[in-house]
C-alpha positions as CSV (number, residue, x, y, z in Angstrom):
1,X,5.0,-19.7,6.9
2,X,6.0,-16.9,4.9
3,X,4.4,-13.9,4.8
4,X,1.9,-13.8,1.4
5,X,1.3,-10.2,0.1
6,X,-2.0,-8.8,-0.9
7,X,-0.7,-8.1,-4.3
8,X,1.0,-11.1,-4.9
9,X,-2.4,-12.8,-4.2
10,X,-4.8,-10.5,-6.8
11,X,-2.0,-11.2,-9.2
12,X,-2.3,-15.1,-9.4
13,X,-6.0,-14.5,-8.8
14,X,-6.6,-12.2,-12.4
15,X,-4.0,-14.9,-14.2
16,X,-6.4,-17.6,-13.3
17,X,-9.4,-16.1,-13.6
18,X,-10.1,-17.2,-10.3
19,X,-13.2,-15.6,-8.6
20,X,-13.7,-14.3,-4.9
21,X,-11.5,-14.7,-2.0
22,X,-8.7,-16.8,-0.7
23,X,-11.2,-19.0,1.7
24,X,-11.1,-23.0,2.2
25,X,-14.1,-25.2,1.9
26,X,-15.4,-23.9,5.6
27,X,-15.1,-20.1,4.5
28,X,-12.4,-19.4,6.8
29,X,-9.3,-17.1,5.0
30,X,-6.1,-19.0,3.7
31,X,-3.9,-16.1,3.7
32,X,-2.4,-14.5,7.3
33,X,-4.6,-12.2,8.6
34,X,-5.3,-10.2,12.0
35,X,-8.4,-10.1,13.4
36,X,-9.8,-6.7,14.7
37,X,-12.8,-5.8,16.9
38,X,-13.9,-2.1,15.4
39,X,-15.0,0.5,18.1
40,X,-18.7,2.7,17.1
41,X,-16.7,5.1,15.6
42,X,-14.8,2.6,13.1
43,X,-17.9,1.2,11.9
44,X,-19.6,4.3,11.4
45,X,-16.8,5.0,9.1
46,X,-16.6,1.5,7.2
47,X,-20.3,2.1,6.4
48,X,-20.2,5.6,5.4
49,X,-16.2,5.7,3.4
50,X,-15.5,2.1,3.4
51,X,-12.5,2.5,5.2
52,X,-11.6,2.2,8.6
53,X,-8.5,4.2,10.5
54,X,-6.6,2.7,13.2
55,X,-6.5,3.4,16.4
56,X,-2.7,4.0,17.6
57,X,-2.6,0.4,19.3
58,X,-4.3,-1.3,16.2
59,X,-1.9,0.0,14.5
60,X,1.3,-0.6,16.6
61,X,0.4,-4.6,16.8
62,X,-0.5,-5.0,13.6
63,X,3.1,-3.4,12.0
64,X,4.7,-6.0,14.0
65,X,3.7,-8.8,12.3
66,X,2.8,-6.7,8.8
67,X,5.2,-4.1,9.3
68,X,3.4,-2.6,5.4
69,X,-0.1,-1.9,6.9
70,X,-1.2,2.3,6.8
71,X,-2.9,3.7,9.0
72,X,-6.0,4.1,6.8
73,X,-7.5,0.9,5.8
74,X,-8.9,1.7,2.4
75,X,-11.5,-0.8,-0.2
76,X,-12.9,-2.9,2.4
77,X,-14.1,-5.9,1.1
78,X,-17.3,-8.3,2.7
79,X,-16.3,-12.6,3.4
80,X,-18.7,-12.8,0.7
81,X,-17.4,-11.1,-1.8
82,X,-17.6,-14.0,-4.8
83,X,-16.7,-11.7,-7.7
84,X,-13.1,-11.4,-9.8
85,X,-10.7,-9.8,-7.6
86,X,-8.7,-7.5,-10.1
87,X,-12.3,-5.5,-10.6
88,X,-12.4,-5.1,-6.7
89,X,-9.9,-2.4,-6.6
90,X,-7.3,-2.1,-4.0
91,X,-8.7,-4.3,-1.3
92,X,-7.7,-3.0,2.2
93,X,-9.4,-5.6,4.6
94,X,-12.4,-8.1,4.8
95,X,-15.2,-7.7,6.8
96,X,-16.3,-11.0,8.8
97,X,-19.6,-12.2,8.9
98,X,-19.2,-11.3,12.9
99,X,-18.5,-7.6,12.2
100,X,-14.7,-8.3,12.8
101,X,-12.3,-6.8,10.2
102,X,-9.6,-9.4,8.9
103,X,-6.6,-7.4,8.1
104,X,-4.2,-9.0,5.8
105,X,-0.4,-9.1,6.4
106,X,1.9,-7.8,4.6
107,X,5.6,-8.7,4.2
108,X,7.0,-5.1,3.0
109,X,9.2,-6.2,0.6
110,X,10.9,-4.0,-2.5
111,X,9.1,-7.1,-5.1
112,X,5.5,-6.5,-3.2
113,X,5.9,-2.3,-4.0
114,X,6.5,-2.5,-7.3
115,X,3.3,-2.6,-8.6
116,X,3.2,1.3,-7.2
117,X,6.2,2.2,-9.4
118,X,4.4,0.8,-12.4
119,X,1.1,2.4,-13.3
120,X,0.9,5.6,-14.7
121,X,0.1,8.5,-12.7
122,X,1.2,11.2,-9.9
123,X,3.3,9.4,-7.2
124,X,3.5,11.2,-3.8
125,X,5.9,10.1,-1.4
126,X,5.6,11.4,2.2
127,X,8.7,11.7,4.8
128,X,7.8,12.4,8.4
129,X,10.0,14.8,10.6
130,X,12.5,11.5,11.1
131,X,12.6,10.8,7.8
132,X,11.1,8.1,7.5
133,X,9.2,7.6,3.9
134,X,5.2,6.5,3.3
135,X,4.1,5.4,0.2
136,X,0.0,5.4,0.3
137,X,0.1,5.3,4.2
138,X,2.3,2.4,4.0
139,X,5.8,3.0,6.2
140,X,8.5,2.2,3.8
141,X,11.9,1.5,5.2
142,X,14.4,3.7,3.0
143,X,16.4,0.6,1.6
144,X,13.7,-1.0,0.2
145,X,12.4,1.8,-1.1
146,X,15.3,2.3,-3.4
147,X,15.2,-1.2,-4.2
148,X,11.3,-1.3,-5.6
149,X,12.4,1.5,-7.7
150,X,15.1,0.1,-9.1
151,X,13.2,-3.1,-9.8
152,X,10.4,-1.3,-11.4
153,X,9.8,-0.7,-15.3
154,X,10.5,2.5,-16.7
155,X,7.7,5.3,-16.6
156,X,6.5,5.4,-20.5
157,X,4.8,8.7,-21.4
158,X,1.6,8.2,-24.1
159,X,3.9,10.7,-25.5
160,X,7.0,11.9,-25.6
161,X,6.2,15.2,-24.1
162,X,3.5,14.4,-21.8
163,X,4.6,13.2,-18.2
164,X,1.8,14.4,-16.7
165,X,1.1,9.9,-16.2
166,X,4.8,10.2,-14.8
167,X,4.8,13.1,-11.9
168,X,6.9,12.5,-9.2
169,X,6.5,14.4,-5.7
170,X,8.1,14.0,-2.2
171,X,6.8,16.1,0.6
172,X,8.1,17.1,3.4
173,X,6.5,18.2,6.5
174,X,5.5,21.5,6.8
175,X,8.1,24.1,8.1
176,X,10.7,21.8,7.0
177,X,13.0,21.7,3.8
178,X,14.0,19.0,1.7
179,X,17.7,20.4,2.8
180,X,17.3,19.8,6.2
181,X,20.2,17.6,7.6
182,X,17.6,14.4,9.0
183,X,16.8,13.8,5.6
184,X,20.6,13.0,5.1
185,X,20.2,13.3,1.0
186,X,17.9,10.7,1.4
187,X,15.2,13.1,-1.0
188,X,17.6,13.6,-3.3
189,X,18.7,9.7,-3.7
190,X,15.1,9.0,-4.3
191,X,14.6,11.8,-7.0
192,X,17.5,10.5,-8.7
193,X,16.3,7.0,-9.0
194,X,13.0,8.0,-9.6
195,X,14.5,9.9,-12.9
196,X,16.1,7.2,-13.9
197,X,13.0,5.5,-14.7
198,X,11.4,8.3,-16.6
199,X,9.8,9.9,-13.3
200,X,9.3,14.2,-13.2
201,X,9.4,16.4,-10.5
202,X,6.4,17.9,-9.3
């Protein structure tokens, strides 16, 4: 079964006008998902941010089978939620009647990212000391980075002077330069691409 994407799902949800989430008749999820068992810490966290961070093993099993997950799951959602998805929010996990957390999976692909390349707003893109690129926590393999930003709209000011709702920003980490030869002109590939669609520099 292929792999369904988060976003993919809210989309068709909002269209439809379909309320609450993707369950059958028993309340059990439709969409792939891992199951987690959250330490003390992690639930004291859920309950205080509504998020929950992965340990290192979480998050090493779950980016084998949903190689898209961060490290930080953000708008965590309860099995009961009944209410219209698209006012939820990013939705980063669901939180079982058990105190499990269902983790959806994501498949990664360049037409699952788009959506990031398409609202206005600052973008920051964050490249580790390998260079590997993280959009919102997400590792993001370089080629189909490129390709969700070629496959997004252009960035359209309110006006035509105003790009502060079209800032782009990569960041390196620090002591590093955007020079240095791991990056491979990798930065600069994405800048350019980026402009392309109407993106600035920050």
């Amino acid at each position: 079964m292929k792999t369904l994407s988060l976003i993919c799902f809210l989309a068709l949800a909002c269209d439809a006008g379909a309320d609450g989430l993707p369950k059958d008749e028993n309340g059990n999820l439709t969409v792939p998902h891992t199951l987690l068992t959250l330490s003390p810490s992690q639930e004291e966290e859920m309950e205080s941010l509504n998020s929950v961070t992965l340990t290192k093993e979480q998050w090493a099993m779950l980016r084998k089978v949903s190689p898209g997950t961060p490290k930080r799951l953000e708008g965590i959602l309860p099995i009961t939620w009944n209410d219209c998805l698209c006012c939820a929010g990013p939705v980063g996990a669901i939180r079982m009647k058990d105190g499990k957390l269902a983790v959806w999976h994501d498949s990664l692909e360049a037409k699952s990212l788009v959506y990031k390349f398409q609202k206005p707003g600052k973008l920051i893109l964050m490249v580790d000391h390998r260079g590997q690129f993280h959009l919102d926590g997400m590792l993001v393999p370089y080629k189909v980075l490129l390709e969700a930003i070629r496959a997004s709209e252009p960035v359209k000011p309110p006006k035509k002077d105003d790009y502060e709702s079209g800032v782009a920003e990569v960041k390196v980490p620090p002591g590093m330069s955007e020079k240095d030869p791991v990056f491979e002109d990798r930065i600069r590939t994405v800048y350019a691409e980026l402009t392309a669609k109407g993106w600035k520099g920050g």
